[in-house]
GUMIVO-551307 format. One record per atom (N, C-alpha, C, CB): residue in three letters; x negated, y, z. Coordinates in steps of 0.02 Angstrom, whole numbers, plus 50000, padded with zeros to 5 digits. Atoms other than C-alpha are relative to their C-alpha. Glycine has a CB too. Example, Ala and Ser with C-alpha at 12.3 -4.5 7.8 and 13.67 -1.06 7.14 Angstrom:
ALA499554994150000/ALA493854977550390/ALA499555006050000/ALA500505000150062/SER500424994149997/SER493164994750357/SER500395005550037/SER499805002349929/
END
This chain:
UNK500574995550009/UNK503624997151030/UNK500235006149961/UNK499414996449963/UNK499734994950028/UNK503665014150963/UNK499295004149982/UNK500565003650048/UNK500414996350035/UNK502525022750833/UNK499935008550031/UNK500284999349926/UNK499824991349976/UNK502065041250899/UNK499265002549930/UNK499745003050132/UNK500604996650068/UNK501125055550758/UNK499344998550011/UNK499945008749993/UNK500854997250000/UNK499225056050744/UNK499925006950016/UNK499614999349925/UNK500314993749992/UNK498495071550824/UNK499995003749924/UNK499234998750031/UNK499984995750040/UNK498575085950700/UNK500074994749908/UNK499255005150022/UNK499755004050049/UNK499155073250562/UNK500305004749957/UNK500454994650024/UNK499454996250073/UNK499795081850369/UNK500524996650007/UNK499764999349910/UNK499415004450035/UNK501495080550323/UNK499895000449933/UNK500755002350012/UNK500185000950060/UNK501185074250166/UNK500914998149952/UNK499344993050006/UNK499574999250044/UNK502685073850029/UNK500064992549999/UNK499835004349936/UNK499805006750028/UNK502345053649989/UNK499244997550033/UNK500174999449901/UNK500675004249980/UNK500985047650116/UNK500094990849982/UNK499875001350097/UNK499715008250046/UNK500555028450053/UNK499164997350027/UNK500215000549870/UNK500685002649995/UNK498955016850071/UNK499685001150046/UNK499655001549959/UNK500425000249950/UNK498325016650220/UNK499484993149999/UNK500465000650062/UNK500485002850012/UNK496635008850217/UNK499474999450058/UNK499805002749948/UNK500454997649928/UNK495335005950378/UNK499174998349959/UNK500224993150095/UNK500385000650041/UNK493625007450300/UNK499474997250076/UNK499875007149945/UNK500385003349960/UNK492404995350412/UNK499465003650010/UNK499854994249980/UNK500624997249994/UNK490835003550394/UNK499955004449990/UNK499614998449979/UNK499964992049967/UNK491315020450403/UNK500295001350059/UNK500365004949961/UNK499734999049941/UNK492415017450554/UNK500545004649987/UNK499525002350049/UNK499694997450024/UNK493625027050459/UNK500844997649980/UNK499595001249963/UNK499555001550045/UNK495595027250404/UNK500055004649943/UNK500574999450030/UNK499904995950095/UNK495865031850232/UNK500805000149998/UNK499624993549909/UNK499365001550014/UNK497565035350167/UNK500165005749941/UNK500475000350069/UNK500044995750040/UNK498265044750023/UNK500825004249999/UNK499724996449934/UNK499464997050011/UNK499695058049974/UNK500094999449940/UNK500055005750019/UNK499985002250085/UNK500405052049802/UNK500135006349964/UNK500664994449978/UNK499884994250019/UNK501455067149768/UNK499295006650023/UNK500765001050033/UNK500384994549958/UNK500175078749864/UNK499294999449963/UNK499974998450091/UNK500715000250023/UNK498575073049768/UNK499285000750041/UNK499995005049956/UNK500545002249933/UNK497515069149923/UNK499854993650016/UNK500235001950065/UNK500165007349942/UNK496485057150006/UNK499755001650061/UNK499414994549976/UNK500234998649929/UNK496375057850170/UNK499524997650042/UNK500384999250032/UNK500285003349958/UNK495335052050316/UNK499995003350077/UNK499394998749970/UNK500184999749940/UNK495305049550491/UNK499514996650046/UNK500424999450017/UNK500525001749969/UNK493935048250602/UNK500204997650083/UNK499515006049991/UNK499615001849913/UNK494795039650801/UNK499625000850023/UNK500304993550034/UNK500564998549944/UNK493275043450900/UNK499975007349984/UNK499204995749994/UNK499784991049970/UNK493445062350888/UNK500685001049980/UNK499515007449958/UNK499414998250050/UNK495095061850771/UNK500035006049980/UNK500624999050023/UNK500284996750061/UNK494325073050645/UNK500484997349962/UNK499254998649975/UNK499605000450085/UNK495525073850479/UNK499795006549929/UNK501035001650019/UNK500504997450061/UNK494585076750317/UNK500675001049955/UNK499294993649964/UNK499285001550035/UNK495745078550167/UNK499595003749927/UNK500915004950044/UNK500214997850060/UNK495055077649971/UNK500655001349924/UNK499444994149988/UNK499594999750062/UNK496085085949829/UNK499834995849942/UNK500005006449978/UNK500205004950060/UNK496225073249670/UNK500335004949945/UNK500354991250002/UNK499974996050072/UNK496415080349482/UNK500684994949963/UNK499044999549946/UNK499585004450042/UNK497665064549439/UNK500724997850067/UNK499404991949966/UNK499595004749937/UNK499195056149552/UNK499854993249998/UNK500815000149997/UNK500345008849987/UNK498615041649633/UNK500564995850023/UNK499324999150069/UNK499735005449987/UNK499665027449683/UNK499874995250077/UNK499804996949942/UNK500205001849933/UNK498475017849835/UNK499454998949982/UNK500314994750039/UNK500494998749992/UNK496805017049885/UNK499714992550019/UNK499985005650042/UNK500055008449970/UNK495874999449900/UNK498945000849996/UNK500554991049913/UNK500785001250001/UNK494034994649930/UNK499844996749938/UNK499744995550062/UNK500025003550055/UNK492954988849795/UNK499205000549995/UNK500465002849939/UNK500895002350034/UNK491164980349759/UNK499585002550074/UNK499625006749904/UNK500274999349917/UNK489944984149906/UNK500125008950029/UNK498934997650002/UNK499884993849947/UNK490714998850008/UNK500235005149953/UNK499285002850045/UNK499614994950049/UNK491615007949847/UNK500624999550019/UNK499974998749921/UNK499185001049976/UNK493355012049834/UNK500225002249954/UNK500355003250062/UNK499614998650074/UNK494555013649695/UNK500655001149995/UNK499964994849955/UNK499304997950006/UNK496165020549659/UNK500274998449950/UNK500115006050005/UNK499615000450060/UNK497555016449551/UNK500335005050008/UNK500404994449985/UNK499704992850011/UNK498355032049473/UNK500414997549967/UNK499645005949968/UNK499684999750079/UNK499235037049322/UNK499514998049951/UNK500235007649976/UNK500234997950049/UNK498065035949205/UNK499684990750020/UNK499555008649994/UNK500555006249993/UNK497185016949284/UNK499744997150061/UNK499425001849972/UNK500465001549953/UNK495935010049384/UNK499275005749992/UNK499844991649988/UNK500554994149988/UNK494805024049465/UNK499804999450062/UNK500235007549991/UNK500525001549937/UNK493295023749556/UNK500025007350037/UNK499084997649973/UNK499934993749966/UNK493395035949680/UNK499225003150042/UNK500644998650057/UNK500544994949974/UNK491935048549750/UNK500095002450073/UNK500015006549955/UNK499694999249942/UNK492395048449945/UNK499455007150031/UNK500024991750047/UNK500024994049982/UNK491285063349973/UNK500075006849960/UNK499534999750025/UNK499854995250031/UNK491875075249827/UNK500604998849977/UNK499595001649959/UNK499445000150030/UNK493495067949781/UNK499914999349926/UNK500365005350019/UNK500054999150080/UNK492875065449592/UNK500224990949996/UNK499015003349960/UNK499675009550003/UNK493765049549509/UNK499674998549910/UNK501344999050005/UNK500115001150040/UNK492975040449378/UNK500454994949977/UNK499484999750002/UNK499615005149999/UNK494115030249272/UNK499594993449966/UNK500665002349965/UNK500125005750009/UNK493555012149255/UNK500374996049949/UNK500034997850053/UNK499625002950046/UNK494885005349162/UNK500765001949996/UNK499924993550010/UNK499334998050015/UNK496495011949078/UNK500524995250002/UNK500035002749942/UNK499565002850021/UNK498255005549100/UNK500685001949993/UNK499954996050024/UNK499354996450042/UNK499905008649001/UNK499815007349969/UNK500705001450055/UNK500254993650022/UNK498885023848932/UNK500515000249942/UNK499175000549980/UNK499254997250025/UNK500455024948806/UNK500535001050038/UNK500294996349956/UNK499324998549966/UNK501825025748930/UNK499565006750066/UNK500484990350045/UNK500124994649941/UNK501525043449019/UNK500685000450039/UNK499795008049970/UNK499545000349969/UNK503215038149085/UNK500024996450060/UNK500374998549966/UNK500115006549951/UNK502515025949203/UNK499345002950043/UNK499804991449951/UNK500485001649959/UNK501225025149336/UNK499864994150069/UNK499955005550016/UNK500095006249990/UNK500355012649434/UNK500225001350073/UNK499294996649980/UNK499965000849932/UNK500945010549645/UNK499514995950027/UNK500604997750018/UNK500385000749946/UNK500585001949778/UNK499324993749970/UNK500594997450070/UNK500545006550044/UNK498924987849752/UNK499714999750066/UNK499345002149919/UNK500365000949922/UNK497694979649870/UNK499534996349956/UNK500434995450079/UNK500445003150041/UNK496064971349823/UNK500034992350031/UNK499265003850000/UNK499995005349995/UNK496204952249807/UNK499444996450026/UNK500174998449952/UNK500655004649967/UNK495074938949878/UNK499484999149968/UNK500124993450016/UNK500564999750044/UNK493934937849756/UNK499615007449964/UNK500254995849948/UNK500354992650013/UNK493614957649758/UNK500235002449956/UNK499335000849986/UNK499854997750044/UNK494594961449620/UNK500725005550024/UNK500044994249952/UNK499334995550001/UNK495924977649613/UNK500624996049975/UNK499905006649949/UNK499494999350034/UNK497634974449591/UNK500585002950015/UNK500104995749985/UNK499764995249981/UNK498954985249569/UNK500694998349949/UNK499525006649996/UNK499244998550046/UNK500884987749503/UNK500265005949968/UNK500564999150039/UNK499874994650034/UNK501604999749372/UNK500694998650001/UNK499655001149935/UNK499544997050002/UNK503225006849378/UNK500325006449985/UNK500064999150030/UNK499644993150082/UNK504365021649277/UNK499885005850068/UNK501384999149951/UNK499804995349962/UNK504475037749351/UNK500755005150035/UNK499685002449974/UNK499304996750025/UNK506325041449312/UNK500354993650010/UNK500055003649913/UNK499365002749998/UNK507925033349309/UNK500294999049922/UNK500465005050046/UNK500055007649978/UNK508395020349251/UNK499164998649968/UNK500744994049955/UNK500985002650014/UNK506645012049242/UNK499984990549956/UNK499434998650126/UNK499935005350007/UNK506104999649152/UNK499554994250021/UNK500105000349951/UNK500325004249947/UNK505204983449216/UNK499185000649984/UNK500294991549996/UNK500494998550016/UNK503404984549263/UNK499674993550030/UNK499835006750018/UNK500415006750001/UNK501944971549309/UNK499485004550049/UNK499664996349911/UNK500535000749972/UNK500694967449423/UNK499344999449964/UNK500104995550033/UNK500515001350029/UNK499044970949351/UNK499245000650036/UNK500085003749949/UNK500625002249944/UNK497194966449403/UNK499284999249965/UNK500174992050037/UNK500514995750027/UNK495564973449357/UNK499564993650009/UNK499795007950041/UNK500505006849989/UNK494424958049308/UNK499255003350029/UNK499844995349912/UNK500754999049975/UNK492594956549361/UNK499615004349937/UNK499594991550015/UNK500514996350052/UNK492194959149174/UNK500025007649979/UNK500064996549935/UNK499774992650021/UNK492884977549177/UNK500775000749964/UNK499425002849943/UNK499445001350031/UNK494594970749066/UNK500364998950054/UNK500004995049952/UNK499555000549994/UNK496424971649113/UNK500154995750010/UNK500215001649977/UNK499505004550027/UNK497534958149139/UNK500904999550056/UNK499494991749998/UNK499564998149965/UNK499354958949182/UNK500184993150026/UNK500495004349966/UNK500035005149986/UNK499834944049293/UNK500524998150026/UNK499584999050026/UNK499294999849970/UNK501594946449342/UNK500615006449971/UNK499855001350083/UNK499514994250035/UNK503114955549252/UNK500504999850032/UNK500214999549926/UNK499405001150011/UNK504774960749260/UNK500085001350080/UNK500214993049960/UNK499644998249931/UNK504724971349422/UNK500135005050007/UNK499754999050053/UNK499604992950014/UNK505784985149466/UNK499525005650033/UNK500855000250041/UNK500584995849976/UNK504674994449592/UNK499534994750064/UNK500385008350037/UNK500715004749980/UNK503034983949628/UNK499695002450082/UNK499275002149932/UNK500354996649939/UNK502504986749812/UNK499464995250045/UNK500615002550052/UNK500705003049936/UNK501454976349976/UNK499974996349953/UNK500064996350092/UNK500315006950019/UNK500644963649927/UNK499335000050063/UNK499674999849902/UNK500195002549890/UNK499704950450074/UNK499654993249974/UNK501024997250082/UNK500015009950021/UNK498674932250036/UNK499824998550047/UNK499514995749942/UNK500075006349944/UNK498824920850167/UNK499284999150020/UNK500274992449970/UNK500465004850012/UNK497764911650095/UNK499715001349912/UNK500414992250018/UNK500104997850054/UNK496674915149923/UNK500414996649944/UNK499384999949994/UNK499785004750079/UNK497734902949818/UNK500775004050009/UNK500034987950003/UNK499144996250000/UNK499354912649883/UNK500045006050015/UNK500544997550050/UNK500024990950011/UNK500134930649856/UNK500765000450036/UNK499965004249894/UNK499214993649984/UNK501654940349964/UNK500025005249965/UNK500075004150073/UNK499964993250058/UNK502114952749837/UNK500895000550033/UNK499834997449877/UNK499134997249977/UNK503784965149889/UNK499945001949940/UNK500285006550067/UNK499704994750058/UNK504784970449726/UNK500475004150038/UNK500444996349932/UNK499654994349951/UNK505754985849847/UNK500664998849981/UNK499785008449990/UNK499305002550009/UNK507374983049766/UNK500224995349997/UNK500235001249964/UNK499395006650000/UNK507944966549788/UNK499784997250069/UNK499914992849925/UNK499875001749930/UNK507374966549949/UNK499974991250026/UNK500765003150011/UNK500425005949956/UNK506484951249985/UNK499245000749985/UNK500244991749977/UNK500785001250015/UNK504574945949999/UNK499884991949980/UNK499515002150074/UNK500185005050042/UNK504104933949870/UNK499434995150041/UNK499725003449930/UNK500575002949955/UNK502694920349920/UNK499914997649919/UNK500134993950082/UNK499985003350041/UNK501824914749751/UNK499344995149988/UNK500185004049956/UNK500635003450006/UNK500454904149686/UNK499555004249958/UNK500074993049971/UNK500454997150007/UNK498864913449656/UNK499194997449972/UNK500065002150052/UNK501055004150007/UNK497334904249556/UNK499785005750009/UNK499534995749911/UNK500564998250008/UNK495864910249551/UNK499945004549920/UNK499614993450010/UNK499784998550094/UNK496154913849342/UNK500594999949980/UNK499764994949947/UNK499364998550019/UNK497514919449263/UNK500595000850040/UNK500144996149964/UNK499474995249990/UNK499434924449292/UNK499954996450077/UNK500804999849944/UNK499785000149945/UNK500314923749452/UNK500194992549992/UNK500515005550016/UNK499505005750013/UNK501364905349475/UNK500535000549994/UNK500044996250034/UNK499485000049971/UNK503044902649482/UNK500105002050068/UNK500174995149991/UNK499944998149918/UNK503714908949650/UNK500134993350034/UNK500685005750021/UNK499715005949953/UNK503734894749780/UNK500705003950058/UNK499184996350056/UNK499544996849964/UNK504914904049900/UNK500015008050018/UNK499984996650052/UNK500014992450008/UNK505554922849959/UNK500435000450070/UNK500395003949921/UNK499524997949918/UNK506174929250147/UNK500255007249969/UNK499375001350098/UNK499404994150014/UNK507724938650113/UNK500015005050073/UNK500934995549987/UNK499974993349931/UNK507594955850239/UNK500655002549988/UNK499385007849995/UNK499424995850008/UNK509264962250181/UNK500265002050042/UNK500414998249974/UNK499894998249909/UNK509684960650369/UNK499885005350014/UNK499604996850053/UNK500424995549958/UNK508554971450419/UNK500135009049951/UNK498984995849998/UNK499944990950008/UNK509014992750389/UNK499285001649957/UNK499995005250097/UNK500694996350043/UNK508094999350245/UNK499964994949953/UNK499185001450044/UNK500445003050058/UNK506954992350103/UNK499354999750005/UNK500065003249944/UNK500605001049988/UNK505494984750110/UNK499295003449950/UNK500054993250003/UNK500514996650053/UNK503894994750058/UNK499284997150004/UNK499945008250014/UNK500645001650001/UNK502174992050100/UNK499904994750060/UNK499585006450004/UNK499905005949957/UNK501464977650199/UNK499144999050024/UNK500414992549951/UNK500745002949983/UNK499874970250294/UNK500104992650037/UNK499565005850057/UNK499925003749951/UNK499374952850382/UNK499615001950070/UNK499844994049975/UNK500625000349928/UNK498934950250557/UNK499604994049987/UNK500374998650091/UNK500475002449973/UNK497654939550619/UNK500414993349987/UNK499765002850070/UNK499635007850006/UNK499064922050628/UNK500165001449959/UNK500494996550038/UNK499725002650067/UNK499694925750453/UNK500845003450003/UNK499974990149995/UNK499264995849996/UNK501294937250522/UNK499875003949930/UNK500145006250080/UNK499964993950049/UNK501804950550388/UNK500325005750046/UNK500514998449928/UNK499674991949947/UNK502034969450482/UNK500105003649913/UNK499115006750082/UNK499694995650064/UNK503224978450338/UNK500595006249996/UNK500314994849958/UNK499694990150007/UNK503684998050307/UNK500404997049983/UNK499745007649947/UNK499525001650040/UNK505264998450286/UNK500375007549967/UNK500484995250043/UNK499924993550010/UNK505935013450176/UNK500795000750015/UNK499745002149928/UNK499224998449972/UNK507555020850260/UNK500084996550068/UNK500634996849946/UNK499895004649956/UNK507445007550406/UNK499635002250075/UNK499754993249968/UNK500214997049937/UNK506585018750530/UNK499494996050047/UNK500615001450040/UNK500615004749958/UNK505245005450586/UNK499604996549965/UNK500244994750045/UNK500615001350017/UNK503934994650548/UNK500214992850027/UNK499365004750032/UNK499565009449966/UNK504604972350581/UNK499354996849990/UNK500834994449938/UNK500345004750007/UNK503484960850614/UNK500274993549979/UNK499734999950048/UNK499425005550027/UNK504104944250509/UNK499494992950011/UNK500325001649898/UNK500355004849983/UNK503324927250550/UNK499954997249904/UNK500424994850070/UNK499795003250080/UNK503104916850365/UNK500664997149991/UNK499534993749978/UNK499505003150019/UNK504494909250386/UNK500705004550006/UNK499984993950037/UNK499534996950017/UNK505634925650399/UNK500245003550064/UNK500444995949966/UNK499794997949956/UNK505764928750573/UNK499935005050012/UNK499924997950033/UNK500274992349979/UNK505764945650663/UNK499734997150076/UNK500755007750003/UNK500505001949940/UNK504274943250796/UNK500055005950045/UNK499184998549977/UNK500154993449964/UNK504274963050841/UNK500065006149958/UNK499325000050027/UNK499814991150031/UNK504734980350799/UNK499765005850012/UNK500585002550014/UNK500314993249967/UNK503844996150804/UNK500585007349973/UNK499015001249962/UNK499234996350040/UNK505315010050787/UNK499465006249982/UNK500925002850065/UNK500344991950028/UNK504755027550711/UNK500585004150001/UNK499635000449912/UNK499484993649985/UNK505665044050745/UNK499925002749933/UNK499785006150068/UNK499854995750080/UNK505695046450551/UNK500204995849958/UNK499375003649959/UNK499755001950006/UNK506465039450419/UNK499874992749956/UNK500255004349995/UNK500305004250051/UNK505455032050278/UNK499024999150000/UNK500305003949927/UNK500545004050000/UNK504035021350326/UNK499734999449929/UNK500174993750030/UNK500315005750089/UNK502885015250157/UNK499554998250007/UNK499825002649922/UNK500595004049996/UNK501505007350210/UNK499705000650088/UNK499425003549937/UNK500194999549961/UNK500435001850339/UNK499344994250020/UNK500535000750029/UNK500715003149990/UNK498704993650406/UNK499625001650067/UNK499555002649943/UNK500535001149928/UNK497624985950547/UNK499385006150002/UNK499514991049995/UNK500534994350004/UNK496184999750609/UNK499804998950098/UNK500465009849966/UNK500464997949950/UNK495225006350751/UNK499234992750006/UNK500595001050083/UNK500685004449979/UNK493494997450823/UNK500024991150022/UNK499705004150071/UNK499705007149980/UNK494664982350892/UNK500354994649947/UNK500555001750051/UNK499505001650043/UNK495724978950756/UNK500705000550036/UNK499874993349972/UNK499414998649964/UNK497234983750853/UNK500435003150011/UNK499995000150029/UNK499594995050017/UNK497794998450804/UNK500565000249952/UNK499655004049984/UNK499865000850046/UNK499064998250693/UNK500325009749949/UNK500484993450020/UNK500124994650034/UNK499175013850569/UNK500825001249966/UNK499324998849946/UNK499445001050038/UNK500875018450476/UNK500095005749976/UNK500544997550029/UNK500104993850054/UNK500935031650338/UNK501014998649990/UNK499234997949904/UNK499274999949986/UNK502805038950316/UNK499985007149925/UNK500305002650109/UNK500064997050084/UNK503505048850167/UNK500585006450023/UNK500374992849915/UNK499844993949985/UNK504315068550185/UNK500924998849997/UNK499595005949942/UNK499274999249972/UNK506295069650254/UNK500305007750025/UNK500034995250066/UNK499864992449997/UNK507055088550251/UNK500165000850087/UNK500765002549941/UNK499615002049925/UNK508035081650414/UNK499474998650059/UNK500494992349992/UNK500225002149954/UNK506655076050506/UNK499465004150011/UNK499914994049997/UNK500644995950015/UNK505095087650558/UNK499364998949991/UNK499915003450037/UNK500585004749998/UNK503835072550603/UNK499934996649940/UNK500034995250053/UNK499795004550043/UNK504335064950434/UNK499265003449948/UNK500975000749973/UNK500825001250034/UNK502555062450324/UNK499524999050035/UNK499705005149964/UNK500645001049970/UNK501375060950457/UNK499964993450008/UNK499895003450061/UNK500495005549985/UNK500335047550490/UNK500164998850062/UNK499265001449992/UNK499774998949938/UNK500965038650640/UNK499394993150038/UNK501004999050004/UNK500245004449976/UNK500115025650751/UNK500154994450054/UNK499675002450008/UNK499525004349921/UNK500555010750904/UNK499164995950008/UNK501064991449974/UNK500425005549998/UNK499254998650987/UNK500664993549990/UNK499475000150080/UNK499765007450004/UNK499824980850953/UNK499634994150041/UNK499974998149928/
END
């Protein structure tokens, strides 16, 4: 298979988070560096595009039909028709050296999201996850750069740390930290680094890969099921969409070398 652009699609500097919003019929997606959130509308393919005041990280649903961003600065509720972000809850508000990446909202409706340095060498950051009561809690440390995350199943978490290049599988209560890891499918094989991630429908993982020029479909147990190639270089995320669920969406990050490189690309599956 092979990803081709979205109609009049931005090249965005660090597109990330692609999001399909159900009851707007909408994809969402954001530019980290670029300070946008985007949207696309597939029944005319209309592209909206709201300037933000902070750098965001990724874009996740939240509480009945809200949506919230992790930035720099936290957890922020976002304003999808003015772009205004309220922040909900601060985290690492002492380290302006850090900000939070990629996140997805957990089964039980709660944000969660990973912080990582901005600079070189970095030091290790954590998975953190916006309780019901409005409080913090960090539930996983000691990762270099925090990216997909996927649950099966609500008691279990696929979390990618991008540099070591595998996808973790861990245990996930309901309360408190992460578990020990039960196991991890090593991609090293596979061209590139793994960035952002979604499930299908049987429990596959489809995962950006940054540098790897495609998009792998991996069974749980590690296999490669299917490949969607991209004519650019660095994939970072990606997510189910359209009216079917069948679309699959894939946000890509800016390449001097390449000209299609940031747009928003798409494939049926």
């Amino acid at each position: 298979m092979r990803a081709e652009p979205v109609a009049d699609s931005p090249y965005l500097e660090l597109g990330e988070g692609p999001l399909w919003d159900r009851r707007a019929q909408l994809l969402r997606w954001i530019g980290i560096r670029d300070r946008r959130v985007l949207t696309l509308d597939p029944s005319s393919g209309a592209i909206g595009s709201l300037e933000l005041d902070v750098t965001p990280g990724t874009l996740m649903p939240y509480g009945d039909g809200g949506l919230m961003l992790a930035t720099e600065r936290g957890f922020e509720r976002l304003d999808p028709a003015t772009g205004r972000t309220t922040l909900v809850a601060a985290v690492e508000a002492d380290r302006p050296d850090r900000r939070m990446n990629d996140g997805k909202t957990d089964p039980y409706g709660r944000p969660v999201a990973g912080t990582m340095g901005r600079g070189e060498p970095r030091e290790p950051g954590s998975l953190y996850r916006l309780e019901h009561d409005g409080g913090v809690r960090a539930i996983l440390g000691g990762l270099d750069i925090p990216n997909g995350l996927a649950w099966p199943e609500p008691d279990r978490l696929w979390h990618i740390d991008t540099t070591t290049r595998r996808i973790a599988l861990y245990p996930y209560p309901e309360h408190g930290p992460v578990g020990e890891r039960i196991r991890a499918l090593d991609v090293s094989h596979l061209p590139g680094h793994p960035d952002g991630m979604t499930l299908d429908a049987d429990g596959n993982l489809w995962v950006a890969f940054w540098d790897g020029w495609a998009v792998h479909c991996l069974s749980p147990e590690g296999r490669v099921l299917a490949s969607v190639e991209l004519p650019v270089p660095c994939a970072t995320s990606c997510a189910f969409g359209g009216p079917d669920g069948r679309t699959l969406y894939i946000t890509s990050a800016r390449s001097d070398q390449h000209p299609l490189s940031g747009a928003l690309f798409s494939v049926r599956v």
